[in-house]
C-alpha positions as semicolon CSV with decimal commas, in nm:
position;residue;x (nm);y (nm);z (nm)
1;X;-1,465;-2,485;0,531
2;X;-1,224;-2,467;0,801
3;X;-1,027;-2,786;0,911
4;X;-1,062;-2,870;1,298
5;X;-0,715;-2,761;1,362
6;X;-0,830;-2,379;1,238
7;X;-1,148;-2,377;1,472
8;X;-0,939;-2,476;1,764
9;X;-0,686;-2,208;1,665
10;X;-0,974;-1,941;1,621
11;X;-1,116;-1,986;1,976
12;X;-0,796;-1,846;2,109
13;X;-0,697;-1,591;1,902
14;X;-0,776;-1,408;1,539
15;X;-0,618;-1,556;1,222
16;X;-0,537;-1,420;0,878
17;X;-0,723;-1,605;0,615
18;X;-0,696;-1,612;0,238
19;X;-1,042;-1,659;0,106
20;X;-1,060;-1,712;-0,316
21;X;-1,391;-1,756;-0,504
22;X;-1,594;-1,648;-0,774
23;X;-1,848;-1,339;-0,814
24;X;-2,206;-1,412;-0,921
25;X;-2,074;-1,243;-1,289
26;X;-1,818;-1,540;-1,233
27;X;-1,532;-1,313;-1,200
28;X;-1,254;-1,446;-0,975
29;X;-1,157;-1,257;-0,620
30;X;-0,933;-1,274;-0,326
31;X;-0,920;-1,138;0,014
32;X;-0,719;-1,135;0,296
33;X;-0,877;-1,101;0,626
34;X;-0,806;-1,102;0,992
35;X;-1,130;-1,266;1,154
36;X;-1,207;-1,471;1,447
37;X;-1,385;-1,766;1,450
38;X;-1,756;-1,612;1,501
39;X;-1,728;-1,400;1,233
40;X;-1,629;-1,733;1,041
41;X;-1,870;-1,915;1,130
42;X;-2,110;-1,644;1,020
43;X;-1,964;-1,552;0,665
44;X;-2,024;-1,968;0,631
45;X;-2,375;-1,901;0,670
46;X;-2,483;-1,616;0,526
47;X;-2,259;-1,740;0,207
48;X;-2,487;-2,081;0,222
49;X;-2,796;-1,939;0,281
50;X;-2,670;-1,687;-0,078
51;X;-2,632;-1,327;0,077
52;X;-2,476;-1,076;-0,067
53;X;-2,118;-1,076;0,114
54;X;-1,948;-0,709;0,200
55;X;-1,623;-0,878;0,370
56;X;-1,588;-0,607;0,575
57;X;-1,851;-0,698;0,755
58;X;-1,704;-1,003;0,899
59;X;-1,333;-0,908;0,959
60;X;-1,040;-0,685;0,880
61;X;-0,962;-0,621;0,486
62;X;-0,585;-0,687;0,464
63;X;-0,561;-0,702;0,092
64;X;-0,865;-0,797;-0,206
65;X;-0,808;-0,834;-0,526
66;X;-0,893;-0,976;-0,877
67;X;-0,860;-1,285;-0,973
68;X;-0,553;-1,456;-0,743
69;X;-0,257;-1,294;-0,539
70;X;0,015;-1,169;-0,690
71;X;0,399;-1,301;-0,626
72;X;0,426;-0,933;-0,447
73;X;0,088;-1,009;-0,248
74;X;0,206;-1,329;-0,098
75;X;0,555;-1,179;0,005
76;X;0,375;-0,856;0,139
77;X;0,191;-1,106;0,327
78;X;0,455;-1,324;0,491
79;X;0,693;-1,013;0,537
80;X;0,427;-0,830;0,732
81;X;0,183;-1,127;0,875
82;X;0,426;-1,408;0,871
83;X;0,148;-1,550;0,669
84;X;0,253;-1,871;0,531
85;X;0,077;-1,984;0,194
86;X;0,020;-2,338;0,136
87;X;0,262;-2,526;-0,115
88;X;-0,018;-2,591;-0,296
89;X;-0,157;-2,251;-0,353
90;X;-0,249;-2,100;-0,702
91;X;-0,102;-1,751;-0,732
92;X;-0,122;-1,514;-1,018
């Protein structure tokens, strides 16, 4: 779920997003995606309503991956996106 402050932030321009979660075979993913805030919005439902997600569908692939990013994944990611990862972010 996105906070306020990232809906606001989506109406005005694209954002980078790090999405984690788990396969229906339970195996763990990540993806990094440029999206705006419809295609948000939409991922949020069709993942509720238990579709079968293609990501590309809903944004730009940066970077997806097994199980959680890498230490060279996040600093790929803040070199070339100035993406900044939360403190409290699991990495691999």
């Amino acid at each position: 779920m996105l906070t306020h402050a990232h809906r606001v932030e989506l109406e005005k321009n694209d954002g980078i997003m790090l999405l984690q979660g788990e396969k229906a075979d339970g195996a763990a993913f990540f993806v990094y995606m440029i999206m705006n805030l419809e295609q948000v919005e939409k991922l949020e439902r069709d993942s509720a309503d238990g579709a079968v997600i293609d990501f590309a569908q809903y944004g730009t692939v940066i970077i997806a991956g097994k199980g959680k990013p890498t230490q060279d994944h996040i600093a790929y990611m803040e070199k070339e996106y100035n993406f900044k990862h939360p403190e409290s972010e699991e990495v691999a």
